[in-house]
N, C-alpha and C positions, 0 to 999 in steps of 0.2 A: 392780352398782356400790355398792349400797347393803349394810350390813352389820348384823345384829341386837347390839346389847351391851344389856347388861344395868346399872341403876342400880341402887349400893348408897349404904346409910345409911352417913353419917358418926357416929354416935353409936353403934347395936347391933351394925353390920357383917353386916345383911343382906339380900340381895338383894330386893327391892321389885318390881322393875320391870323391862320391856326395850321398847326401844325401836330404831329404826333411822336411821342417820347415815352420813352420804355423807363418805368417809373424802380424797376428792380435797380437795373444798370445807373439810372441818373437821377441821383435824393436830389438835387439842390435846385434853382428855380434854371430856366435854358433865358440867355441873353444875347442878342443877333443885334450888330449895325446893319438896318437895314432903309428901307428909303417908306418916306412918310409921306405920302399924298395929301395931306390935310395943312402939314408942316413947309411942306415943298422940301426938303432936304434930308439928308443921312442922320438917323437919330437911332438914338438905343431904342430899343425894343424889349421887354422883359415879358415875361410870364405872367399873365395875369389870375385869378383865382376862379 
């Protein structure tokens, strides 16, 4: 039920992170401030495809 995606940076465009979300419960894309190593600082993070 659950599905693995992956979070990418809004600023470098790259993939960060992945995490898992229950696609019944949550239609819309998941968006986390989170910290960007590439970036060096706290940047959106969204859902990537």
């Amino acid at each position: 039920m659950r599905d693995i995606i992956h979070l990418q940076c809004q600023d470098c465009k790259r993939k960060n992170y992945s995490t898992t979300k229950n696609k019944k419960t949550t239609t819309g894309k998941l968006e986390f401030n989170k910290f960007c190593r590439f970036c060096g600082g706290y940047r959106v993070h969204r859902e990537a495809k």
